[in-house]
N, C-alpha and C positions, 0 to 999 in steps of 0.2 A: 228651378230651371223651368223657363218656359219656351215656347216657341220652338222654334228649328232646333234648337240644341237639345231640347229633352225628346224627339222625336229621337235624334241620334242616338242618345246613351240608351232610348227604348229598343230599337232598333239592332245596338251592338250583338253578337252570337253571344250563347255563354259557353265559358271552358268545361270543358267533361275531364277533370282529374283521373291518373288511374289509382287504381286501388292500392292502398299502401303493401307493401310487400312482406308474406309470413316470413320474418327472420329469420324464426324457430325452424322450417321448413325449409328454408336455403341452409340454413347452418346445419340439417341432419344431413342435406345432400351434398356438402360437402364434406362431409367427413364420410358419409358410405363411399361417394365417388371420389376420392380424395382430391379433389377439383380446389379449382380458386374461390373465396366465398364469392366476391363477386360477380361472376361465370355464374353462379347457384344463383345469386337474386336476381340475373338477366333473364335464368331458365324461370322459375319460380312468377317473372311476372309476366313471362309469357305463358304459363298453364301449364308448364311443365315441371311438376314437384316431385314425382316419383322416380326413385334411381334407373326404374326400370325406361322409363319413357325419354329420360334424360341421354340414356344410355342409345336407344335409338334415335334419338335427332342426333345426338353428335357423332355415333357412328351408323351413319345407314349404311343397309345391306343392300345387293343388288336384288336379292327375294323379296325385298320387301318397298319394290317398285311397284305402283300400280299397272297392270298392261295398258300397252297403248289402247285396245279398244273401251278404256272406261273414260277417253277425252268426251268431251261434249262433244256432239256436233263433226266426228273424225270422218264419217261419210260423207254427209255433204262438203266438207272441205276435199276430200280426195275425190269428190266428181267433180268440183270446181274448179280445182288445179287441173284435172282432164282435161275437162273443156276449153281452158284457158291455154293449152298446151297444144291439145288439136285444133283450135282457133287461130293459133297464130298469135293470140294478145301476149303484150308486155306482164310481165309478171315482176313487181319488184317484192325484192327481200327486205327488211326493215329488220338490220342486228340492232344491237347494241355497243358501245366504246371502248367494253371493259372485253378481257382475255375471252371469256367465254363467248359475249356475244356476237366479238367477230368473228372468232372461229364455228359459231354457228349458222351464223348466214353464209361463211363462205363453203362450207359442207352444202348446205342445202342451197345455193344459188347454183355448187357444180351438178351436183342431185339433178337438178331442174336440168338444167342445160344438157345433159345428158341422155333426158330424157327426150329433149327438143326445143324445152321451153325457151325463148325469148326473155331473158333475167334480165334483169341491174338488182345489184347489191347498193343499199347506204348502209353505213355506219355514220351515225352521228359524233361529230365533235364535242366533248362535253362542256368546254368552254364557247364555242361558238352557238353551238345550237341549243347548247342547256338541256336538262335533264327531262326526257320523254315519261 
């Protein structure tokens, strides 16, 4: 290949495989957690091999929420929305399509309002606007 077309295949990204998945290590956790093996090699190749750890992604507790003050950045967002609130500026919410994300923007779009703010709510279309 020469010319433009070997600049191309030079050019193409290359794929990063994942790591093939410890079988042995999904097949112990599913028999401690009597789980589907399946389910076990999902966990397993996302980093979670331990019954113990398996055990808290699939059942979180409310204890074991992080506090809201460990966000990045939660201050100046909560003086920003002040301002923006005492200012008089628009403030749009941006959910999402699915059950959770409308009912999150529509929580915090009345939050706002309530508080003074100037809101609009979107929720994107997942077929019209595609996935954000």
């Amino acid at each position: 290949m020469t010319g433009a077309s070997s600049r191309l295949v030079a050019a193409s990204p290359r794929w990063s495989l994942p790591e093939p998945i410890d079988e042995a290590r999904a097949g112990r956790l599913a028999e401690l957690l009597s789980l589907p093996p399946t389910l076990c090699r999902v966990l397993v190749a996302r980093g979670i091999g331990d019954a113990d750890a398996a055990r808290h992604h699939l059942r979180p507790l409310l204890e074991h929420l992080r506090p809201p003050e460990a966000l990045v950045d939660l201050d100046e967002a909560a003086d920003r929305l002040r301002r923006a609130i005492e200012g008089g500026e628009r403030i749009l919410v941006h959910g999402d399509y699915d059950v959770d994300g409308v009912s999150a923007a529509a929580l915090l779009t009345r939050w706002l309002r309530r508080l003074g703010g100037r809101v609009d709510a979107f929720a994107p279309h997942r077929l019209r606007d595609g996935y954000d």
